[in-house]
C-alpha positions as CSV (number, residue, x, y, z in Angstrom):
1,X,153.0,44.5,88.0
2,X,149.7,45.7,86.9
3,X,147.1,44.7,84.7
4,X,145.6,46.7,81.9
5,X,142.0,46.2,80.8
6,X,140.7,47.4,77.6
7,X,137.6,46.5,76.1
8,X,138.4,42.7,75.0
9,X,142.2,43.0,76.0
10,X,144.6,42.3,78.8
11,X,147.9,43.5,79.2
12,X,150.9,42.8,82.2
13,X,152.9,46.2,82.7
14,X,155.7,45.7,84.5
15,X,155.6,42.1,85.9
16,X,159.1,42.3,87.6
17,X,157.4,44.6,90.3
18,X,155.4,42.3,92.4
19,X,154.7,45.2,94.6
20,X,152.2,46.8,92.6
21,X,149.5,44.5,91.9
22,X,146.7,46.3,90.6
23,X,144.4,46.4,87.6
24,X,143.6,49.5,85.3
25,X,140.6,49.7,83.3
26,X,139.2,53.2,81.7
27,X,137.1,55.0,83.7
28,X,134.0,54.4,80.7
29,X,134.6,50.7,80.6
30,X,131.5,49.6,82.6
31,X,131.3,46.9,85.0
32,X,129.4,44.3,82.9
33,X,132.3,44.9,79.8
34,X,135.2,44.7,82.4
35,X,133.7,41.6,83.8
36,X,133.5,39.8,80.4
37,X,137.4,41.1,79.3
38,X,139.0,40.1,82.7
39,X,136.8,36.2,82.2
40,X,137.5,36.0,78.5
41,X,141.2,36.5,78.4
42,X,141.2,34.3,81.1
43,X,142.5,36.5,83.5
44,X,140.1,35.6,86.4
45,X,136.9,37.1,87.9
46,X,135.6,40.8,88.6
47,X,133.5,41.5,91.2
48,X,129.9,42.5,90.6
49,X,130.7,46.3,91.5
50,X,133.7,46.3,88.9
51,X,135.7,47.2,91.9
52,X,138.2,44.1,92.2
53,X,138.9,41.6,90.2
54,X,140.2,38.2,91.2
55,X,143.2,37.7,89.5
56,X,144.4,33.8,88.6
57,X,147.7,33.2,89.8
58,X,147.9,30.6,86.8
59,X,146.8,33.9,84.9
60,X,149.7,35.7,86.0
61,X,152.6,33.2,85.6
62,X,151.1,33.2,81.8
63,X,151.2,36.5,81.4
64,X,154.6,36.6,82.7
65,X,156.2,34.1,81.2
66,X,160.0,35.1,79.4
67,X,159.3,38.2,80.6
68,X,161.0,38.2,84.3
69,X,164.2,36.8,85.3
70,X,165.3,33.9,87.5
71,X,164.2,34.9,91.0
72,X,160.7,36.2,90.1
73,X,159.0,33.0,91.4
74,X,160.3,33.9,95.0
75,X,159.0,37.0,94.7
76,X,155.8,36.2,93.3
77,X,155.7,33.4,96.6
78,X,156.3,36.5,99.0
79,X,153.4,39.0,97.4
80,X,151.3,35.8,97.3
81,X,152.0,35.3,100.7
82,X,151.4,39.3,102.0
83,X,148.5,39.0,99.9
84,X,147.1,35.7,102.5
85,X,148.1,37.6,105.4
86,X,145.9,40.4,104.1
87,X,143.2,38.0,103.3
88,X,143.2,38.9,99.4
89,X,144.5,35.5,98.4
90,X,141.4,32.8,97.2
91,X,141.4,29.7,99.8
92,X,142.3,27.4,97.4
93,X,145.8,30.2,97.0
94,X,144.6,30.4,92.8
95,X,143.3,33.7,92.6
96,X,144.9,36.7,94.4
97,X,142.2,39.8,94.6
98,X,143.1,43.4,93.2
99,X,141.7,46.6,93.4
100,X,140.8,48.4,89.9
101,X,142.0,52.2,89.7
102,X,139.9,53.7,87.2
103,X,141.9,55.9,84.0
């Protein structure tokens, strides 16, 4: 799954595929306008650089939602936990942090 950032919008692409947890944004889409799309649709919180953004897991079961099938939550609990091992998950486990590939 990845996210897409446009200018005011957030999409999920492919949430089935927990192994791919990124966020794309275009490449003109400053820092200060990505911040304000990924806080605004309630996705989470970018980081000053626009190079991360810290994704609410809360965020992504939304997003998700009638869009995967039964064992999804398992594999959500897996990448979450990767993502602790890796130390990209928040302390508190509700944001998980991705890195933004520019488009």
């Amino acid at each position: 799954m990845y996210f897409r950032i446009t200018p005011g919008d957030v999409e999920l692409v492919d949430p089935a595929d927990v192994r791919a947890f990124h966020v794309t944004a275009p490449a003109d889409l400053g820092a200060e306008d990505l911040a304000a799309t990924v806080r605004d649709t309630g996705l989470g919180e970018a980081t000053a650089d626009g190079g991360h953004v810290l994704v609410r897991v809360d965020a992504v079961r939304r997003l998700a939602a009638g869009r995967v099938g039964p064992g999804w939550e398992d594999d959500l609990a897996g990448m979450l936990g990767y993502a602790r091992s890796k130390g990209w998950l928040s302390d508190d486990g509700g944001s998980v942090r991705a890195h933004v590939e520019r488009t």
